[in-house]
C-alpha positions in Angstrom: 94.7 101.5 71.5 97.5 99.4 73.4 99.6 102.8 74.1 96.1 104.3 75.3 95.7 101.2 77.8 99.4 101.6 78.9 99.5 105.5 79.5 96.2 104.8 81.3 97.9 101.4 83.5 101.1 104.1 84.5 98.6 106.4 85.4 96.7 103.8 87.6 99.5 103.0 89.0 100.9 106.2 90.5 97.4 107.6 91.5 98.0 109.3 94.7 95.6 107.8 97.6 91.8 109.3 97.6 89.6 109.3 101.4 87.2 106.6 101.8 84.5 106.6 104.4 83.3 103.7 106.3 79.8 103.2 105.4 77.5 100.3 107.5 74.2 98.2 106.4 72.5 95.1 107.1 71.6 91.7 105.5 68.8 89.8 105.1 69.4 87.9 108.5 70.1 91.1 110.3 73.9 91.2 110.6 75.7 94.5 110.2 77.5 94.4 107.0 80.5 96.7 107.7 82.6 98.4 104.3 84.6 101.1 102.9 83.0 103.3 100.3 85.0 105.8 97.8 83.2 107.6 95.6 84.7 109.9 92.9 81.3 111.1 91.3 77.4 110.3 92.2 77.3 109.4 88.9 79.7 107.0 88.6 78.9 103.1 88.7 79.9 100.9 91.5 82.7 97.9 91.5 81.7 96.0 94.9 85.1 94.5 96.3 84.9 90.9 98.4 87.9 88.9 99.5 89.1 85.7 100.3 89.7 83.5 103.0 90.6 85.0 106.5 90.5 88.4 105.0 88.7 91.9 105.0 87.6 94.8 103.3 91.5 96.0 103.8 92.5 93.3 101.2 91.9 96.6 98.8 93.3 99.3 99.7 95.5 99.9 97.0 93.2 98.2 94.2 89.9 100.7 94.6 91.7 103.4 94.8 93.1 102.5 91.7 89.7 101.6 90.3 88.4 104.8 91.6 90.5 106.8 89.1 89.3 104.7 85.9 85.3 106.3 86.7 84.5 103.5 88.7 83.1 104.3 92.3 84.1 101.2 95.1 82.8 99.5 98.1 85.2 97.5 99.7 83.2 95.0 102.0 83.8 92.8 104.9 82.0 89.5 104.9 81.3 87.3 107.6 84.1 84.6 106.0 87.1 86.7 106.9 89.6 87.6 109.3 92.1 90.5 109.0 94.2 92.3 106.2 96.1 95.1 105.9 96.6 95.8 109.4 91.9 95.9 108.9 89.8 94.1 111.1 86.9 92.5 109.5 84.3 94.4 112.0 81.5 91.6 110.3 83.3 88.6 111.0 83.6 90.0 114.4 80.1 90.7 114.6 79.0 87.0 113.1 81.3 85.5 116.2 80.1 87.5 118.7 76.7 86.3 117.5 77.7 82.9 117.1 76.6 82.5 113.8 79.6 80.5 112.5 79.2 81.3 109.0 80.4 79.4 106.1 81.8 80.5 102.7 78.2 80.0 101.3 76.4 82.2 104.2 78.2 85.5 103.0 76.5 85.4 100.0 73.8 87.0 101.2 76.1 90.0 102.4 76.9 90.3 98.7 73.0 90.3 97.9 73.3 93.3 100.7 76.2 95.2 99.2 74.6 95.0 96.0 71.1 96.4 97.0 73.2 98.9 98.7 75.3 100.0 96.5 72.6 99.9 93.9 70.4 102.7 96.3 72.8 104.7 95.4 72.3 106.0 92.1 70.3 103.0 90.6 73.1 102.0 88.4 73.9 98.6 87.7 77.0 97.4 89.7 80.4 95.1 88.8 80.9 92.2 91.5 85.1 92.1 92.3 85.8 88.6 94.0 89.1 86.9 95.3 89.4 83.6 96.0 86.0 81.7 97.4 84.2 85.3 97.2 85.2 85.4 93.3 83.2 81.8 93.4 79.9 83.9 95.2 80.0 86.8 92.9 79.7 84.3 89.4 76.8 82.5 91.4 75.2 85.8 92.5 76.1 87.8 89.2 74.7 85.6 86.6 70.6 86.0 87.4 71.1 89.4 89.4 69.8 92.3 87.3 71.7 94.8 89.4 74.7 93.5 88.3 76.5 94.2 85.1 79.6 92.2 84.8 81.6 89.9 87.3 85.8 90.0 87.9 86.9 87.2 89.6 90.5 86.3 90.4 91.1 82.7 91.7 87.4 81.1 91.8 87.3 77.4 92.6 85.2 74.9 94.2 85.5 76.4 97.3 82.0 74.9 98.9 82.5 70.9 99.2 79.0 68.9 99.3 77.0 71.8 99.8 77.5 73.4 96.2 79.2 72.3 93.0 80.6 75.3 90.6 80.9 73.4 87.6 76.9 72.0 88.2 75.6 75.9 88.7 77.2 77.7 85.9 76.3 76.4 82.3 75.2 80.5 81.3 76.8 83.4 82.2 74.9 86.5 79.8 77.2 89.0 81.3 80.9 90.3 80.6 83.1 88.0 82.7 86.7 88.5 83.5 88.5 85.8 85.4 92.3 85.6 86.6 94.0 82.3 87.9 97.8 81.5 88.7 99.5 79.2 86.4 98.9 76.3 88.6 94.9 77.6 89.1 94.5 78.1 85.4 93.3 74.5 84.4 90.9 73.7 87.8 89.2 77.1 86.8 88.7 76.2 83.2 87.4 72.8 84.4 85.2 74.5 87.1 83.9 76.6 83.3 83.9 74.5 81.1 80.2 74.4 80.7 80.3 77.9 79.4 81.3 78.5 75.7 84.6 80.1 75.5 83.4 83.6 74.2 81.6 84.2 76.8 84.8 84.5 79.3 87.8 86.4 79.2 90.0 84.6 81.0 94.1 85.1 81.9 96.9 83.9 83.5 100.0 85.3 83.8 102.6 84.2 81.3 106.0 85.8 83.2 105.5 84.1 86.3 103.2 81.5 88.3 101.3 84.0 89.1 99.7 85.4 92.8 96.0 83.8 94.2 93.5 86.1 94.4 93.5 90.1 94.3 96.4 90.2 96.0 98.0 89.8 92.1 96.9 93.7 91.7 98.9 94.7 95.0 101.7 96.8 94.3 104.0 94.4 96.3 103.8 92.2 93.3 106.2 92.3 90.9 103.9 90.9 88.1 101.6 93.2 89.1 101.1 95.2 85.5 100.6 92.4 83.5 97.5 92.0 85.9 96.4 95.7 85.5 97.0 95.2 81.9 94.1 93.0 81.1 91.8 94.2 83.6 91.6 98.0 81.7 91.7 96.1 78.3 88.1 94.5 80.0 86.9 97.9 81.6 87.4 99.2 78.0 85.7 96.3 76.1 82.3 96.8 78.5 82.6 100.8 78.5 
């Protein structure tokens, strides 16, 4: 099984780069939610990629093309938290300022409640929520009680929403496969943040060759750990195939 996972990691990994097409909808307050969409088959089900902090949907680039060659389709979305990546504007940050809505981490929730009735129109298939950094927080919160959603990745999740919300008070269930990914020096706040949860119902890793990189950006091929990432990631797709 391990050489299976490797041969399938190298081949993730050298994947030539797919199209995507730039898809628009709207929350429940009206803003235009703006993200990429790559789809490989109709069939396929849908990971729904968030970022962190000062970010955009460009944070992904690499990863869902990547994840669109392991049968997964992807939606790479901008939320109204964000900024720029990759050179990519976040076109709904943009829109939330120009509306003055000064939104804070907790408001783009409800643009993941969006993606996911979006993405769920599609071919009524349950969805995976992908989160880095404060949006890996959102997509446990959202995840747990959503029956679109099948399973949750989140790399870097913390207690990212002072007085207004508490992780560690939220999140005493989680019925759903849930992967998360922490640095080194994140690994023991996140497990703290968890601990309410019995141990077998996470899979949790850190890297072990290095400290480790916050958020997705650990998958991006400018990372020199970045295998060891990939690594248990497919060993999860497998275990909820």
């Amino acid at each position: 099984m391990k050489s299976i996972i490797i041969i399938l990691v190298l081949a993730v990994l050298l994947t030539p780069q797919t199209s995507k097409k730039k898809v628009t909808f709207f929350a429940e307050d009206g803003l235009e939610i703006t993200a990429d969409l790559y789809v490989e088959k109709e069939e396929y089900p849908y990971i729904l990629l968030f970022h962190q902090a000062e970010s955009s949907r460009g944070e992904y680039n690499e990863i869902a093309i990547k994840l669109a060659k392991l049968r997964y389709n992807c939606l790479a979305v901008d939320l109204r938290a964000g900024n720029n990546s990759n050179y990519i504007s976040n076109e709904t940050a943009k829109k939330a300022r120009e509306q003055r809505l000064n939104p804070s981490y907790l408001d783009a929730k409800q643009d993941i409640v969006a993606a996911i009735d979006y993405a769920y129109s599609l071919n009524q298939k349950e969805v995976i929520l992908f989160g880095s950094s404060y949006s890996a927080s959102l997509s446990i919160l959202e995840g747990k009680d959503n029956p679109k959603v099948s399973a949750v990745i989140a790399f870097s999740p913390g207690e990212y929403f002072g007085d207004d919300l508490r992780m560690e008070n939220e999140i005493d269930t989680f019925p759903k496969p849930l992967f998360v990914a922490g640095t080194q020096f994140e690994a023991p706040y996140i497990k703290e943040m968890l601990k309410n949860l019995p141990e077998e119902s996470i899979t949790f890793f850190e890297p072990e060759s290095s400290m480790g990189e916050h958020g997705s950006k650990a998958l991006w091929n400018e990372n020199p750990e970045k295998d060891e990432y990939w690594l248990a990631l497919l060993f999860f797709f497998n275990s909820i195939k």
